[in-house]
C-alpha positions as CSV (number, residue, x, y, z in Angstrom):
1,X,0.0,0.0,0.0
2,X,2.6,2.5,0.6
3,X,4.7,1.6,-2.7
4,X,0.7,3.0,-4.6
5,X,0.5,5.5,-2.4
6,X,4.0,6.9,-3.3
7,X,3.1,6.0,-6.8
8,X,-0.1,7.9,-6.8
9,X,0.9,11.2,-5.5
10,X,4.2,11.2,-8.0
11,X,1.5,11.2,-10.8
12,X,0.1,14.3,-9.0
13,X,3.1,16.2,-9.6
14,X,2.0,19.0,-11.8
15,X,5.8,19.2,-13.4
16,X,4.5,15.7,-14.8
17,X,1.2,17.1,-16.5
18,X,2.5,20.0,-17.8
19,X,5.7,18.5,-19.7
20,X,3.0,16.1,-21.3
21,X,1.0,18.9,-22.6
22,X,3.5,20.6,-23.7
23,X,4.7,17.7,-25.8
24,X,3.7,18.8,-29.2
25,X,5.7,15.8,-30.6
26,X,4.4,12.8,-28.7
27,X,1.2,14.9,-28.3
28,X,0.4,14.8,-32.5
29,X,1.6,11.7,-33.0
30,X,-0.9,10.0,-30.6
31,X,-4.0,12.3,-32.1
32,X,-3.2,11.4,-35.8
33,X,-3.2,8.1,-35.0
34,X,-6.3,8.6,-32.6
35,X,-8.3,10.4,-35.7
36,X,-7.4,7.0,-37.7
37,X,-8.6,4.8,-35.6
38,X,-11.6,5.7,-33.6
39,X,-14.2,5.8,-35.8
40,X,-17.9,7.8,-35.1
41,X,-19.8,5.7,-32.6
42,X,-16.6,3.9,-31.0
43,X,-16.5,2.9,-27.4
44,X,-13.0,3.9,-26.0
45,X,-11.4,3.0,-22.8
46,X,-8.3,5.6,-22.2
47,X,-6.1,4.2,-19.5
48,X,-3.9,6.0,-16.8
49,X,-5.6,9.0,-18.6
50,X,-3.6,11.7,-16.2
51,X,-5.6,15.5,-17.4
52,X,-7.3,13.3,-20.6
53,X,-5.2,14.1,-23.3
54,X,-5.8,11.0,-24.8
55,X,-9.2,10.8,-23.6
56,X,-10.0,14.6,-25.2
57,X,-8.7,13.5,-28.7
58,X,-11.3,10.3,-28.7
59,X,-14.1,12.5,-28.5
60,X,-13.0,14.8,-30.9
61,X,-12.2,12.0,-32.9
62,X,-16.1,11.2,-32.9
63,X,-15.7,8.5,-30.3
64,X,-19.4,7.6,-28.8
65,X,-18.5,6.7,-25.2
66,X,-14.9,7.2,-23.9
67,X,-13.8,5.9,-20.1
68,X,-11.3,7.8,-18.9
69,X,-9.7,5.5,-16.4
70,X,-6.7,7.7,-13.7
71,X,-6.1,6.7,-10.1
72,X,-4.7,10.2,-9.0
73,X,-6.5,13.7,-8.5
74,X,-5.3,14.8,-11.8
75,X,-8.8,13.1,-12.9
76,X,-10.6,16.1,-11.4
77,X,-8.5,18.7,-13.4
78,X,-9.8,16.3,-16.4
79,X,-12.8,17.0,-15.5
80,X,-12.8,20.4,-15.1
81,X,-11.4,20.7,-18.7
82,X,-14.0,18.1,-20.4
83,X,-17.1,20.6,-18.7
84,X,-15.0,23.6,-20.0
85,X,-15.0,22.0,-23.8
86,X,-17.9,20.5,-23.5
87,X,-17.1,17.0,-23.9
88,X,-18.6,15.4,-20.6
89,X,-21.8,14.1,-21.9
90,X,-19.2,11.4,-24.1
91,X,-17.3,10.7,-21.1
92,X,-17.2,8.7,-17.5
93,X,-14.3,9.6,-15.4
94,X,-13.4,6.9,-13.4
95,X,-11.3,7.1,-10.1
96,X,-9.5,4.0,-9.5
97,X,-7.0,2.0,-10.0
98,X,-7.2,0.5,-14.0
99,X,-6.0,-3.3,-12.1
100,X,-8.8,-2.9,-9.7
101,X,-11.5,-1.1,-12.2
102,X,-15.0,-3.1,-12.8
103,X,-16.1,-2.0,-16.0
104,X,-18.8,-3.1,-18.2
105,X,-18.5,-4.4,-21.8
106,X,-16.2,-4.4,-24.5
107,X,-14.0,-1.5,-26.2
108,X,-13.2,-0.8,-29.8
109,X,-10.1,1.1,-28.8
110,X,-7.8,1.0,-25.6
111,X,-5.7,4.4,-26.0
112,X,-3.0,4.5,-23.0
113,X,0.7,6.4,-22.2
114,X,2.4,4.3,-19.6
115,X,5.7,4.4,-21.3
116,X,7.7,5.7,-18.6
117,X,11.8,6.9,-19.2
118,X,13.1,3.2,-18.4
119,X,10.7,1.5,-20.4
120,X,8.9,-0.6,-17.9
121,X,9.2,1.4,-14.6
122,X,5.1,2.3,-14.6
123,X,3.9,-1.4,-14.8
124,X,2.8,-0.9,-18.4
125,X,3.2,-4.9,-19.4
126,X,1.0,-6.3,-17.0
127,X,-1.4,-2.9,-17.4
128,X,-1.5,-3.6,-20.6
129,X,-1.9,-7.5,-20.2
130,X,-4.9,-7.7,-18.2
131,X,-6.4,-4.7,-19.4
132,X,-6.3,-6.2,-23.0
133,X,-7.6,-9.4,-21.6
134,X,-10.9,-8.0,-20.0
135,X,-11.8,-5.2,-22.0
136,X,-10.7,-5.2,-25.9
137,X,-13.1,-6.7,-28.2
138,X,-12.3,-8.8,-30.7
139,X,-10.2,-7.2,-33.6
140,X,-10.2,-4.3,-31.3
141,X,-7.2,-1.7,-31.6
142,X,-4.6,-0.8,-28.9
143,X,-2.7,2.5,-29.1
144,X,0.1,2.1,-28.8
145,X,0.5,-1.1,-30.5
146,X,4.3,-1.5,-30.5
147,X,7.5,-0.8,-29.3
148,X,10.8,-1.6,-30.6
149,X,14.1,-1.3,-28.2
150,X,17.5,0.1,-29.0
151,X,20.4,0.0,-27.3
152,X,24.2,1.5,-28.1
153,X,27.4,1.5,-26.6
154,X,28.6,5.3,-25.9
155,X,31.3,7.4,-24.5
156,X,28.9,9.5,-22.1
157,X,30.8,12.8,-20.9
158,X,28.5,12.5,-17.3
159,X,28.7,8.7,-16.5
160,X,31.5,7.2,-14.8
161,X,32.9,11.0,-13.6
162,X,34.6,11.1,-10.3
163,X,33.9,14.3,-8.6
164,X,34.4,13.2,-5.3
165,X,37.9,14.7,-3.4
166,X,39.2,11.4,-1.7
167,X,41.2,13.6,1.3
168,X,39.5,12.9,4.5
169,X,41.9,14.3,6.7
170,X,41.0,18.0,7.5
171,X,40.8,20.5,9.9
172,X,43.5,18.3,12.0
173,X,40.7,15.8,12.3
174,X,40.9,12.0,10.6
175,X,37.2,11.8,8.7
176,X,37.9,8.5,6.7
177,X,35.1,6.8,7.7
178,X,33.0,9.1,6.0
179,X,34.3,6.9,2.7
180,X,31.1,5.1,3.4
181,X,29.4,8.1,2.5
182,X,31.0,8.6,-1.0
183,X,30.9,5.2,-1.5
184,X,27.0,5.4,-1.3
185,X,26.9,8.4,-3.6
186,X,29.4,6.6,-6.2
187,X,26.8,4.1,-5.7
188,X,23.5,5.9,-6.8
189,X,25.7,8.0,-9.7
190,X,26.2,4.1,-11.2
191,X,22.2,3.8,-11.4
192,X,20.7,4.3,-15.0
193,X,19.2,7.8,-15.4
194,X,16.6,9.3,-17.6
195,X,18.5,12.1,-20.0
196,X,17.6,13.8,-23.0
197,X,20.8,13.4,-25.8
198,X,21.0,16.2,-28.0
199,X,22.7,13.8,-30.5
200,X,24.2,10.7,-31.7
201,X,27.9,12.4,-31.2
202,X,29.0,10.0,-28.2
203,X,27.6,6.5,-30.2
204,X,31.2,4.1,-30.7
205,X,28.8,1.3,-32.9
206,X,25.5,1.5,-34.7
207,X,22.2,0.8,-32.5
208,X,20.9,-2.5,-32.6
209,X,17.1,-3.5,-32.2
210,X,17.6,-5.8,-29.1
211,X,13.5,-5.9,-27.9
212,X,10.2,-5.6,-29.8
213,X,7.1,-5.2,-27.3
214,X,3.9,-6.0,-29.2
215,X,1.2,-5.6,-26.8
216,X,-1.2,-7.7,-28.8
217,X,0.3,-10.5,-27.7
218,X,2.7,-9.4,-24.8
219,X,2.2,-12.1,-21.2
220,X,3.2,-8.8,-19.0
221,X,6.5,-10.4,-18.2
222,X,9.6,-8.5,-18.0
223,X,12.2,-10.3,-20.0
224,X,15.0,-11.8,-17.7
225,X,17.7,-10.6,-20.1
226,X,18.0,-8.8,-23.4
227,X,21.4,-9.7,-25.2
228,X,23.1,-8.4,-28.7
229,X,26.6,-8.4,-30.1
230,X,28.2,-5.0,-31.0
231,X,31.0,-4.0,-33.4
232,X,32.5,-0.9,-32.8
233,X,32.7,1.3,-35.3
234,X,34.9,3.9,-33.5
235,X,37.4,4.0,-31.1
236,X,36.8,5.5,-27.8
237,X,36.1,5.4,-24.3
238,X,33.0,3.6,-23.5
239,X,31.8,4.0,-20.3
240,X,27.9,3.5,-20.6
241,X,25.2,2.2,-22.4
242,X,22.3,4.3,-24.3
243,X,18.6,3.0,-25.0
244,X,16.1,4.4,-27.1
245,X,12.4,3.7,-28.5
246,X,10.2,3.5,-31.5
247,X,7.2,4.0,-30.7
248,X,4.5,2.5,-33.3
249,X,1.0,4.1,-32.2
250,X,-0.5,2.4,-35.2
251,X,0.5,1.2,-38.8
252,X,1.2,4.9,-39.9
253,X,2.7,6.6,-36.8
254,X,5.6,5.9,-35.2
255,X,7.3,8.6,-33.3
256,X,10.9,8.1,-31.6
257,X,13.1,9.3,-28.8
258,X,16.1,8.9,-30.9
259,X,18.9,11.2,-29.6
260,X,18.0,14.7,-31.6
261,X,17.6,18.3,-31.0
262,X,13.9,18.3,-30.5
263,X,13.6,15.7,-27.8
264,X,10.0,14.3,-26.3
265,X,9.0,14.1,-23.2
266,X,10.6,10.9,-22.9
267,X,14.6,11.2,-22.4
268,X,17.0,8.0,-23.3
269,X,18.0,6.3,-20.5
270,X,21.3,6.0,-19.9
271,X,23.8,2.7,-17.9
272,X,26.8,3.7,-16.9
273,X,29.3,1.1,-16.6
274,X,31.4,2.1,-13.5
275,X,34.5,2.2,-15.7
276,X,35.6,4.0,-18.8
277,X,37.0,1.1,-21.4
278,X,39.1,2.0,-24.0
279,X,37.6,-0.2,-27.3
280,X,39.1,0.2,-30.7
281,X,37.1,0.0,-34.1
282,X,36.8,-3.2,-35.4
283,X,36.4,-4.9,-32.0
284,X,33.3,-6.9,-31.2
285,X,31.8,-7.6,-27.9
286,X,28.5,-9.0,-26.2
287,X,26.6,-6.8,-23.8
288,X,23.4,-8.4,-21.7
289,X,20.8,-6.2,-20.0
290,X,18.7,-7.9,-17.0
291,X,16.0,-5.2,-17.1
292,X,13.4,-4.8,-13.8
293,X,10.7,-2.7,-13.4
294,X,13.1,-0.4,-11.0
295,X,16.0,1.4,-12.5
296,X,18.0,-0.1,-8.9
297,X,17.7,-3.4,-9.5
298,X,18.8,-3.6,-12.9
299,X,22.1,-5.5,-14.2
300,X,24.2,-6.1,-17.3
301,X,26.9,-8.0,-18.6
302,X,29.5,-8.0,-21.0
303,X,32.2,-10.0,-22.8
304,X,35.0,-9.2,-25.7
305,X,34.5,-11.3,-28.7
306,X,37.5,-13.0,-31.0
């Protein structure tokens, strides 16, 4: 219980809200493909709806009946906005917990934006699992429908950077134990972070396509391990690990968080290593992700290749 509760009032955070609307990218991607596919007279379940972005674009689309599905307070801002435009007669807000939701019949589309910055850190697999399961009619669309993984090898001017001063004797007094300390933040620096890559400057091989999630047919499972072999195609210092998304939001749309100028609201996330490696171009090597649903307990792997 205190894990949601944490959960729940992050998702209340208006920084949150406001970089999503302001999204023009991500934002125009998901109402083309929206105006494709909800047709006049569909039923549409929007899920983890947050202010009802999605949910707004449905009705506008011509959408009959759309359930807009958030378990935070934000629903009431939603609200607030539907009555201001008025869309509430073709809309039930819904207060709850998508998981927990009873809702009645089938939907012709299932809109949602649980991609969170590491991929799988908002429970979106199993979200998307069970609501899938329960609620999409047959031949029924899901928006997004796919997303394909990337993953590169790069020399990352932030990760790996000692800025801690290792003198603990000051002031006449011995502080050494106070290593623990650095040791902890040395620790927490060595965690993957969300960032937002203005470019493709710092890649040492070409991105490879590593993990496709098709939510069609996804269990909800986390994958153990995701592995690939690299070949460098420069020489440099490679201290980290970069991973990027294509997001398909139907046949025709696909929008990406591809290291470029105009970023989206979702960054790359980036692995340090813990070391800087020198590799040379020409040299291969195998790199294994073991991904979790928190950014702490993730893991990798990797060996050099003959």
């Amino acid at each position: 219980m205190a894990l949601k509760t944490a959960e729940v009032k992050m998702w209340e955070n208006p920084e949150i809200h406001l970089g999503l609307l302001n999204d023009e990218r991500r934002n125009n991607a998901y109402r083309s493909a929206i105006q494709q596919q909800v047709k006049k007279g569909s039923r549409v379940l929007d899920i983890g709806s947050g202010i009802g972005i999605l949910t707004f674009f449905s009705v506008l689309a011509g959408a009959k009946k759309v359930k807009s599905v958030e378990w935070s307070d934000m629903i009431d801002l939603a609200k607030r906005i539907a009555d201001q435009n008025g869309f509430s007669k073709n809309i039930e807000f819904i207060k709850e917990d998508i998981l927990k939701a009873k809702l009645n019949g089938k939907f012709d589309v299932i809109t949602h934006e649980l991609i969170g910055g590491m991929l799988w850190d908002e429970n979106m697999l199993k979200i998307v699992k069970r609501t899938r399961e329960k609620y999409l009619r047959k031949n029924g669309v899901l928006i997004p429908w796919k997303i394909d993984l990337f993953l590169a090898p790069i020399s990352h001017r932030t990760a790996g950077n000692d800025n801690f001063k290792e003198k603990f004797y000051k002031y006449n007094i011995d502080f050494s134990p106070t290593k623990v300390l650095i040791d902890d933040l040395k620790s927490i620096e060595n965690l993957p972070t969300v960032e937002f890559l203005a470019n493709d400057k710092g890649f040492l091989a070409d991105s490879i396509l590593v993990n496709t999630i098709d939510f069609y047919e996804t269990d909800g499972i986390i994958p153990k391990s995701i592995s690939t072999t690299f070949t460098v195609n420069r020489t440099g210092s490679w201290n980290a690990m970069v991973g990027y998304f294509d997001i398909w939001l139907d046949k025709n749309n696909c929008i990406s968080n591809y290291p470029q100028t105009i970023n989206t609201n979702w960054g790359q996330f980036v692995i340090p290593l813990g070391n800087s490696y020198t590799i040379k171009k020409g040299q291969k090597f195998k790199f294994t992700l073991f991904p979790k649903r928190f950014r702490s307990q993730w893991g990798f792997e990797f060996e050099y290749l003959k």
